[in-house]
LOZALO-494083 format. One record per residue: x, y, z of N, C-alpha, C in turn. Coordinates in steps of 0.02 Angstrom, whole numbers, plus 32768, in hexadecimal, padded with zeros to 4 digits. Example, Ala and Ser with C-alpha at 12.3 -4.5 7.8 and 13.67 -1.06 7.14 Angstrom:
<recs>
82947EE4818682677F1F818682947F5B8186
82827F90816282AC7FCB816582858002818A
</recs>
This chain:
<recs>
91E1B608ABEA9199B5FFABF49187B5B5ABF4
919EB597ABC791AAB54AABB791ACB523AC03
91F3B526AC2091FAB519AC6691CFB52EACB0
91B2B572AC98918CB577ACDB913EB53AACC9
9126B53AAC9490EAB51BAC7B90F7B4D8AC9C
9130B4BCAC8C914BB46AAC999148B475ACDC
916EB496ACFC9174B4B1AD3B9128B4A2AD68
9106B4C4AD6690C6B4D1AD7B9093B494AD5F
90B3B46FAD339081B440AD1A9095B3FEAD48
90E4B3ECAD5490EDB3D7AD8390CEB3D1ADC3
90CFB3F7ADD790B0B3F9AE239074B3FBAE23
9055B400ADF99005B3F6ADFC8FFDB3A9ADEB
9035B37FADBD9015B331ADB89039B323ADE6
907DB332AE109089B311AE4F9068B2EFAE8B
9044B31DAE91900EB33DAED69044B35FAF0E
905FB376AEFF908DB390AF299077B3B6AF6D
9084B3AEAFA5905DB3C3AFDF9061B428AFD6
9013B425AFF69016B476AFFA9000B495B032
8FF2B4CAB0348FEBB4EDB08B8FA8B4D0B091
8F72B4A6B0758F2CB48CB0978F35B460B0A1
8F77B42FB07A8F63B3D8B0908F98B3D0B0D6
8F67B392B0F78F6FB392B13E8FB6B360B138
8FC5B367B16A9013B342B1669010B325B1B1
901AB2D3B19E8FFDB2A4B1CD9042B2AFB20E
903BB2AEB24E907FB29AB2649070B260B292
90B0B23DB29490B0B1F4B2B990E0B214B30B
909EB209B32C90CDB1F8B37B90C8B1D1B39F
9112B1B3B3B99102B179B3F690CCB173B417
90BDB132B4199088B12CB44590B8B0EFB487
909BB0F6B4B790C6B0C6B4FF9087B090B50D
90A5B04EB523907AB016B51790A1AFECB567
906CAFE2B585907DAFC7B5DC904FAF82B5DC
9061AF5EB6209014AF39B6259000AF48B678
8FBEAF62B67A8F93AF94B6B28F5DAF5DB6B1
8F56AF4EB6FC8F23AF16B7118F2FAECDB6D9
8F69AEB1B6DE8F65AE7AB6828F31AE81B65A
8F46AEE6B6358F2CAEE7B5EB8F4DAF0BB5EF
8F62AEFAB5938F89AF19B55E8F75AF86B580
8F98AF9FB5768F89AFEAB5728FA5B005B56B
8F8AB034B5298FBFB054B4EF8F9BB0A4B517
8FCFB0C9B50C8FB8B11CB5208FE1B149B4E3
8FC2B16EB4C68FCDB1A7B4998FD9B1D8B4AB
9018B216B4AB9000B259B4B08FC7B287B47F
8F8CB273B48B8F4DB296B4728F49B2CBB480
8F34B316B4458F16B34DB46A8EC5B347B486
8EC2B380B48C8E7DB385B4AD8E48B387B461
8E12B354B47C8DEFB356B43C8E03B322B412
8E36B2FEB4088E45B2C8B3DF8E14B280B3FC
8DFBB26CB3A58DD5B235B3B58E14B1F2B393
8E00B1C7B39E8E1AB195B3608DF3B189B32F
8DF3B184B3028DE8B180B2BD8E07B138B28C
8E33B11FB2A18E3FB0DCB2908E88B0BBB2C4
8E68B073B2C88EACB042B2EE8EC3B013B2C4
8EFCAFE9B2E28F0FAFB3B2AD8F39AFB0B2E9
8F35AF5FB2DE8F78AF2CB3178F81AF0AB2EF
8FB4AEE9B2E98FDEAEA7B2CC9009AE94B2E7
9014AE3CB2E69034AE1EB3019051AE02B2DA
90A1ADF7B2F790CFADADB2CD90A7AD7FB2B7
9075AD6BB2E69056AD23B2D3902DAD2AB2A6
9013AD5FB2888FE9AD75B2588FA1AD8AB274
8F95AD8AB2AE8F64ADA8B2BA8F66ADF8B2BA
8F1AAE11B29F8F0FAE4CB2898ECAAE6CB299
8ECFAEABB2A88E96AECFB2B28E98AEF8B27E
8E66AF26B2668E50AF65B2548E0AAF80B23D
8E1EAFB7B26D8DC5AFDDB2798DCAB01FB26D
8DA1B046B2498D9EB08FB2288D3EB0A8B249
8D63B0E1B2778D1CB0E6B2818D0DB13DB26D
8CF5B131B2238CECB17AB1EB8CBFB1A8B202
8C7EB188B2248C47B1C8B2408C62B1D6B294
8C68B219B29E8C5EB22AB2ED8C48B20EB308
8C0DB200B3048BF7B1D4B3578C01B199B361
8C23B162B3448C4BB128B34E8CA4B141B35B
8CACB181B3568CFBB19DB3678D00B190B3D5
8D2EB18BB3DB8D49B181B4268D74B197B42F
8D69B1D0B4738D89B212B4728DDBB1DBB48B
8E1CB1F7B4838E5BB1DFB48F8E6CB234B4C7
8E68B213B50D8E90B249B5308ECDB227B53B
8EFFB25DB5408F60B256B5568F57B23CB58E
8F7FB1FEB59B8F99B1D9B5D38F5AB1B1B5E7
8F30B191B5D28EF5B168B5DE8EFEB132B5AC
8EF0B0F1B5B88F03B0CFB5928EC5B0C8B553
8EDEB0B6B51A8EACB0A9B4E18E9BB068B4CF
8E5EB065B4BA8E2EB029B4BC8E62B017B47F
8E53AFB7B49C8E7CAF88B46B8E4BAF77B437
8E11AF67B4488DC8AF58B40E8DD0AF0DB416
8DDFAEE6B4508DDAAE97B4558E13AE80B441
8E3EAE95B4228E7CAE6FB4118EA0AE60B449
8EA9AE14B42B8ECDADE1B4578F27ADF7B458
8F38AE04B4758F81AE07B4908F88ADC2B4A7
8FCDADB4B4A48FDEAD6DB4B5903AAD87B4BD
9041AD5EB4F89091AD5DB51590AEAD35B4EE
90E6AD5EB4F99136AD4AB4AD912BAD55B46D
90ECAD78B44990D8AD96B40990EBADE0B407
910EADFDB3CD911AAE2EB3A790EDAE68B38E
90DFAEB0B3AE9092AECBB38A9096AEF1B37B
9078AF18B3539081AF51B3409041AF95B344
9033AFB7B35B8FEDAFD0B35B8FF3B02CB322
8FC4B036B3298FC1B069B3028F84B080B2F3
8F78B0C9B3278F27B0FBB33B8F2EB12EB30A
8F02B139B2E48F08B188B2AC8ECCB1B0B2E1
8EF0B1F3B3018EB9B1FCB3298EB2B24CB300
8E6DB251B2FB8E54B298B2D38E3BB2C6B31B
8E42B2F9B3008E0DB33BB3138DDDB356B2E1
8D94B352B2FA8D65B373B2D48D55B3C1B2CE
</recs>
């Protein structure tokens, strides 16, 4: 009885994932340059907005933007390229990008 208590007490201070919490997945995204601009394309489903970006560069330049209410969200369709938000790209720099795209 001892062991199941520990048992069960465990996993409740873990946070151990359960059948409600969402489980993030990471997929490639493909990055071209279309008309000389940067353009990143996602496989997005239907209905996915973005919800937050982030770029970084070797050189230390950095973006990041979280947009929490719906109506500042921007729908992400598959194979269309996604807004950069003004970031400067620059030739022979290192980048890294990264879209968390939600469904409401």
């Amino acid at each position: 009885m001892k062991k199941f208590i520990l048992l069960s007490a465990t996993f409740l201070l873990t946070g151990c994932p359960g059948p409600m919490d969402p489980v993030t997945r990471e997929l490639p995204a493909q990055a071209a340059i279309v008309d000389n601009q940067v353009c990143i394309t996602a496989p997005a489903n239907k209905g996915e907005k973005i919800f937050s970006v982030q770029f970084g560069s070797d050189s230390g330049q950095e973006i990041y933007k979280t947009f929490s209410h719906p109506d500042e969200q921007i729908q992400a369709v598959s194979g269309e390229c996604l807004p950069t938000f003004g970031f400067d790209f620059i030739a022979g720099d290192s980048y890294s990008a990264f879209y968390r795209l939600e469904k409401n």
